[in-house]
Residue, then its C-alpha position, 0 to 999 in steps of 0.5 A: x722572526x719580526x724584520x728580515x732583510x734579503x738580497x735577490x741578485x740580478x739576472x739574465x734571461x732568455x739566454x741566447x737561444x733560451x727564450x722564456x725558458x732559460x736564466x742565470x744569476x749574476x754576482x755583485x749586483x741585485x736588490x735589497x729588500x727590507x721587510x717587517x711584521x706589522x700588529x695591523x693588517x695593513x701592507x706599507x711599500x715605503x718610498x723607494x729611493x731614486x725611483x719616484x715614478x714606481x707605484x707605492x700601492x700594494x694593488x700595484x706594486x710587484x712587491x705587494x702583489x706578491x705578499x698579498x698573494x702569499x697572504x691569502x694562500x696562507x688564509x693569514x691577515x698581516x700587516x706588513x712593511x716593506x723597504x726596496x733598495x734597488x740597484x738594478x734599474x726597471x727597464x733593464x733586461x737585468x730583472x728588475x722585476x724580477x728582483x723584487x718579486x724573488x725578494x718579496x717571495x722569499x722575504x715573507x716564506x721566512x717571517x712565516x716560517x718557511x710553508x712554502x717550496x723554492x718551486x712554490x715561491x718561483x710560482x708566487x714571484x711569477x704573479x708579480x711578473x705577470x703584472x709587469x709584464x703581462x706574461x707569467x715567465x719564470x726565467x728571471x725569477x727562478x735563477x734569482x731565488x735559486x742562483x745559478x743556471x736555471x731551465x725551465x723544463x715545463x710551466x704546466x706543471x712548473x718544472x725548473x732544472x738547476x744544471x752545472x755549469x763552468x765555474x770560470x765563465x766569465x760575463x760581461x754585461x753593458x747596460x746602456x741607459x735607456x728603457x725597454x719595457x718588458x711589455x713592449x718587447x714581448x708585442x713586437x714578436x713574432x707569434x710563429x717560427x717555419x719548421x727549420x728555424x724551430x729545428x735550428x733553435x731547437x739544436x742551439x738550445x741543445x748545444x748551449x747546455x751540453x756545453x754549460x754541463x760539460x765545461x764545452x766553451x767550442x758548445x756553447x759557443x756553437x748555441x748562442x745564436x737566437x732566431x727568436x727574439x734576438x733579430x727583433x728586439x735588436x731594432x729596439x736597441x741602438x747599436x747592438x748589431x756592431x757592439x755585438x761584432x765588437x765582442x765576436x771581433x774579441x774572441x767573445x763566446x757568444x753574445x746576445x740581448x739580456x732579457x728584453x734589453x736593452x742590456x747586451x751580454x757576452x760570454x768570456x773564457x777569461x776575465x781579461x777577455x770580459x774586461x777588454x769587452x767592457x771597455x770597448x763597450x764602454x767606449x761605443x756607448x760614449x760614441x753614440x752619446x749614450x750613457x752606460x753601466x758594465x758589470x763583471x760577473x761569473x755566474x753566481x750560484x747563489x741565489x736570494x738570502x737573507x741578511x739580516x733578521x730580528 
């Protein structure tokens, strides 16, 4: 195989009470990453359509950070080609990021016939998440190469947990306009937590996933509620606190802050109750001025694959 095209799908992390631990993947949104076998040694990031500003380097560049290190794992010299289609916007809270690396990961373990693990390549995509971030997290890239609804049991060793989960949940997403870097938000909280809020998160993260296994929606409602990074990040997001009543107000399950923002999410038990939300959200956002993108998805059991190859 010379040439292979992936799609890596868009994802939430941190998920409610889940800080840096839990991830889903969402459907109908993500990026597509082209990527071909060069006779030099030479790794080429193309321009990338819409996004001028991101860094073409492969030094630089997520998608090159990546293939470089994967490269020098295998003690292989490849030039390499790359093209990104992005859909989901850097600054997100959607795994912009995260798509990238997940797709670059997956990309080059096919063009080289599959060395490495699922578990080796979320390794690989968390060091070109660690150079955007400054924070080696595994959330976004596990649940975008692997799909579904992701736990991060342990980062030394890593241990990744894909759990069941109701197949009629609905989601809806609001991804206001504006720019979040994962570095800043990640400065800005808190270093410790007192014992009863450790307890208390402790017992939501419990709740939130006995209800994803059991199809519980009363449980997961009971276990979104973050005491971690949502009372910070919030400030950095505006308008979240009555867009968030807005979903609580329409019989949401829950919602909460997708990644670092300033996307929000809520859960639904229909997807009539999902769209009544988007609108509303839609409309809030057009209040304040504010541009904005809703997406609809269940979570997506799929995870990165192939499109195409040659």
């Amino acid at each position: 195989m010379k040439k292979i095209k992936v799609f890596a799908p868009a994802t939430i992390a941190n998920v409610g009470p889940g800080y840096d631990i839990i991830g889903l993947a969402l459907e109908g949104v993500g990026e597509y990453l082209e990527m071909e076998l060069l006779d030099s040694d030479e790794i080429i990031i193309h321009p990338i359509p819409n996004y001028p500003d991101l860094p073409l380097s492969p030094e630089e560049n997520i998608a090159g950070i990546v293939a470089k290190a994967m490269l020098n794992q295998l003690e292989v010299k490849l030039g390499l080609s790359i093209r990104i289609e992005k859909e989901v916007k850097p600054g997100s809270g959607l795994g912009s990021s995260g798509c990238t690396a997940a797709a670059t990961a997956f990309a080059v373990n096919e063009l080289m016939d599959n060395p490495f693990s699922t578990l080796e390549l979320v390794a690989f995509a968390m060091i070109g998440e660690k150079a955007t971030s400054g924070k080696a997290h595994a959330d976004n890239v596990a649940a975008a190469l692997m799909g579904g609804f992701c736990i991060i049991k342990s980062y030394n060793p890593l241990e990744i947990l894909s759990i069941p989960f109701p197949k009629d949940l609905q989601i809806v997403v609001a991804h206001p306009q504006i720019e979040v870097k994962t570095a800043d938000s990640k400065k800005i909280l808190k270093k410790e937590m007192a014992l009863p809020d450790v307890i208390t998160q402790m017992g939501n993260i419990a709740a939130l996933i006995a209800g994803m296994t059991t199809s519980n929606y009363d449980w997961i409602k009971s276990g979104m509620h973050d005491l971690i990074a949502e009372p910070i990040r919030s400030y950095l997001i505006p308008g979240f606190a009555q867009a968030k009543s807005l979903a609580i107000e329409a019989g949401a399950l829950g919602c909460s802050i997708s990644g670092s923002g300033p996307s929000i999410f809520a859960f639904c038990e229909n997807e009539h109750q999902a769209k009544e939300i988007g609108d509303a959200w839609k409309q809030f956002y057009a209040d304040l001025e504010i541009d904005s993108k809703i997406y609809l998805s269940k979570i997506n059991p799929r995870g990165t694959f192939k499109v195409v190859s040659e």
